[in-house]
C-alpha positions, 0 to 999 in steps of 0.5 A, a space after each residue: 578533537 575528540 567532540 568532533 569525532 563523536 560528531 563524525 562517528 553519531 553521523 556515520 553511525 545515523 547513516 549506516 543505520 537509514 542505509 540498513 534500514 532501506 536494504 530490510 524495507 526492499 529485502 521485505 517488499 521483495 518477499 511481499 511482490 514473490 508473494 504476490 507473484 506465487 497467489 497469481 501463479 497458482 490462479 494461474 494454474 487452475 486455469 491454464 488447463 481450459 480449452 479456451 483463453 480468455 481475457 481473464 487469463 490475459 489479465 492474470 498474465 499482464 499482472 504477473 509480468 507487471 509484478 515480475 518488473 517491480 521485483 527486479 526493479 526493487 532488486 535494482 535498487 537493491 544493488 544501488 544500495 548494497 553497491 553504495 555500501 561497498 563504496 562507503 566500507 571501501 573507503 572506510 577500509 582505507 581511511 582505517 588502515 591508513 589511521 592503523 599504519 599512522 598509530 603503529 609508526 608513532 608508537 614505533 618512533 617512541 619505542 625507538 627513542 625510549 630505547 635509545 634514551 633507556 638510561 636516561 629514562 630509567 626511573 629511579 635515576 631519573 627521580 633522584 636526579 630531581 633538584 628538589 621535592 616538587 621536582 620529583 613530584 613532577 617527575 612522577 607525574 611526566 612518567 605516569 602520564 608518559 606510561 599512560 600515553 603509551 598504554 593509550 597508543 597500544 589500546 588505539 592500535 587494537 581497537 583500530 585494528 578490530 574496526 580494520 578487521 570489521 569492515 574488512 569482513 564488512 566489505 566482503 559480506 557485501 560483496 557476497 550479499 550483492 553476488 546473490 542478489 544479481 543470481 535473483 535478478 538473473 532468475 528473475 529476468 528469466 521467469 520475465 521471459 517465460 511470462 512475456 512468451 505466455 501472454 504472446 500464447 494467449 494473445 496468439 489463441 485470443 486472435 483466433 477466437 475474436 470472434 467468439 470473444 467479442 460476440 460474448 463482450 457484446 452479450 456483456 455489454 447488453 448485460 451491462 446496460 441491463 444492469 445499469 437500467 436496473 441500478 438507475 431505476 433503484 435509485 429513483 426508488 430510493 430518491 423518491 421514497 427519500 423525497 416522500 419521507 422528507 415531504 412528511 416530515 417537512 409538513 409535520 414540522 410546518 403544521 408544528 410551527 404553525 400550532 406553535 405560532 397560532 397559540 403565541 398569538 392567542 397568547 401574545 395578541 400579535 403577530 409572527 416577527 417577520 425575522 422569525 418567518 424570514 429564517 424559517 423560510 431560509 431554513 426550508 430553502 437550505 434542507 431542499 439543496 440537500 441530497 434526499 438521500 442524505 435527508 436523515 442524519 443516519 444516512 448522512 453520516 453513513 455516506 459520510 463514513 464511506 466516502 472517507 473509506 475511499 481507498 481503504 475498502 476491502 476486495 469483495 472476495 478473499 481470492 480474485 483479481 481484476 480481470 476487466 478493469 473500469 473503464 475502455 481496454 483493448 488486447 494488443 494484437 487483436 481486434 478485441 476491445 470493450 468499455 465497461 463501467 465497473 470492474 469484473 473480479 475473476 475470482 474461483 465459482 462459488 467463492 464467498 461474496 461479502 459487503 465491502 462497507 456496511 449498509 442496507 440491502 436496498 435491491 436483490 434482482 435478476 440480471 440475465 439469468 444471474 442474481 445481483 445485490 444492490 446495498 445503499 450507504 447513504 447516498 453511495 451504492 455498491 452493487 454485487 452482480 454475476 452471482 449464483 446465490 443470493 444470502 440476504 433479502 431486501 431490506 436487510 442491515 448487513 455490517 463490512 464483509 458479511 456475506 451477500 452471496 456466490 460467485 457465479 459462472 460467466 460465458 466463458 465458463 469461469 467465475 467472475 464477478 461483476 462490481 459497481 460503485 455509484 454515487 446515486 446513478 453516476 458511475 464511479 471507478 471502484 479500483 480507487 476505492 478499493 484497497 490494494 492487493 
């Protein structure tokens, strides 16, 4: 019996702590969310005192209110969890003190029958009373194990007694703890609402500026294509030049050969073996299938290097958000709408542009009277548009989160920058290689 009670206790002891374990992961993922909930309020508050709404502020609201409902989804949880406690110590409470009546009855029926039965019990009568020597040795025994058997009763009382009195206190800091957390969720819900009437305002002051904001989504959008033009036009570059590269060292490598196989012959006086010609010909077929941005190993294990990056780069910026994310978006309630193949990150004027991934400076050029720079990393290109200033040049090796540059100013009259990941000309969704924030 006593082996299967360890068993019990080893499991409830194992459960009590994965339950404890799961209240301090959401308790911190909770502080994590306000956290995050607090970066956007004070964004916010920069901004909320423009003259013009813009999809920015939108975005920033949308976002709040998005991490608003994972807090009080996560204090949901919570109650679940803390409600599942108070099930579990309740009927601990009860299990106990029905062990606690069951022990102080047992030790009251033996304290009555040792009472009734006290002469008979008394020591040395009952010692001297033996028939002979081994009798008494008996005897000794029978009231030594019967004295321990009663100390035992009363140590199983009082420490039955203590686990009682335990989850009784237990049971009440549970409660406690799950009458706070519903206060937070009451707050919570609160701060909701005041979010939820904040975008119906911007989304009411954005319906009365369609106009103006759609004519700037299709300057953005002339900007865009632009941009597009000039990244493309980038790649080609560096495809051809890969190409010429490759070409040069191809010939080298054949007129190598040849010189190779020209003094074997005058040495040998016969001819190539068709199987050597054979497996050189499959050679240059399978180096012509590769990528000419990956000719050089140097390049192959930098895209390589990057693409098993993919979520796990940094934010182009320490301070920003998305406002535009890849991709078609529209405002609900409006007749705003735009598509656009990269993201645009709000992010304060003059804010510090770095390189999410080390690679080489490959293009600096103007975009609309804006500076962008263009890095390649083997055959990927991340692509840095919207800024005021330019710190590096064409050319130029740059390592992960060195600086390229500043944010600049957009049409609304806020910073943004404009980010672009492509795989040689073919777009890419930037947000799934991103890390989160």
């Amino acid at each position: 019996m006593r082996f299967y009670g360890l068993i019990i206790l080893f499991f409830c002891s194992v459960q009590l702590w994965a339950q404890s374990n799961e209240r301090i992961e959401l308790e911190k993922k909770k502080k994590q969310t306000l956290q995050e909930i607090e970066q956007l309020n004070q964004q916010y508050n920069d901004i909320k005192n423009s003259k013009k709404q813009s999809l920015s502020q939108l975005t920033l609201i949308q976002n709040k209110i998005r991490l608003r409902n994972q807090v009080i989804e996560n204090i949901n949880k919570q109650v679940r969890v803390i409600n599942k406690d108070i099930d579990d110590s309740y009927r601990e409470v009860i299990r106990l003190k029905k062990d606690l009546d069951t022990l102080k009855m047992n030790y009251a029926h033996n304290v009555v029958y040792a009472y009734k039965n006290r002469s008979r019990y008394d020591f040395l009568n009952f010692l001297f009373s033996s028939s002979n020597f081994n009798d008494a040795i008996r005897r000794i025994a029978y009231m030594r194990a019967y004295r321990a058997y009663r100390t035992t009763q009363v140590e199983a009382i009082e420490k039955t007694q203590v686990l009682y009195r335990n989850k009784i206190n237990e049971l009440t800091e549970n409660r406690k703890e799950k009458s706070l957390v519903l206060q937070d969720e009451k707050q919570e819900k609160v701060e909701l609402e005041k979010d939820r009437n904040e975008q119906d305002n911007v989304v009411k002051q954005l319906q009365k500026r369609e106009k103006e904001v759609n004519k700037n989504i299709a300057a953005k959008r002339k900007q865009a294509a632009q941009l597009e033009a000039a990244i493309k036009a980038v790649v080609r570059r560096e495809i051809e030049l890969a190409k010429k590269e490759a070409e040069r060292k191809a010939k080298e490598e054949k007129e190598r050969k040849a010189k190779e196989e020209k003094e074997a012959k005058t040495k040998t006086g016969g001819t190539t073996a068709p199987a050597e010609k054979t497996t050189a010909k499959k050679e240059e077929g399978a180096k012509r299938q590769e990528s000419y941005l990956e000719y050089n190993k140097e390049d192959l294990e930098l895209g390589n290097n990057f693409e098993s990056n993919r979520g796990r780069l940094p934010f182009p910026v320490d301070n920003g958000y998305i406002a535009i994310p890849f991709g078609a978006y529209t405002v609900p309630g409006t007749n705003i709408k735009g598509n656009q193949d990269f993201i645009t990150i709000a992010s304060p004027i003059g804010t510090t542009v770095k390189a999410v991934f080390e690679g080489e400076v490959v293009s600096v050029f103007d975009v609309g009277g804006m500076t962008a720079v263009m890095l390649k990393h083997g055959k990927y290109f991340t692509t840095y548009s919207n800024l005021a200033s330019a710190s590096v040049s064409k050319g130029q090796n740059v390592k992960v989160g060195q600086a390229l540059g500043k944010v600049g100013e957009n049409l609304e009259g806020e910073g943004q920058l404009d980010f672009i990941l492509t795989r040689e000309a073919l777009m890419l969704n930037p947000q799934f290689w991103l890390r989160g924030r």
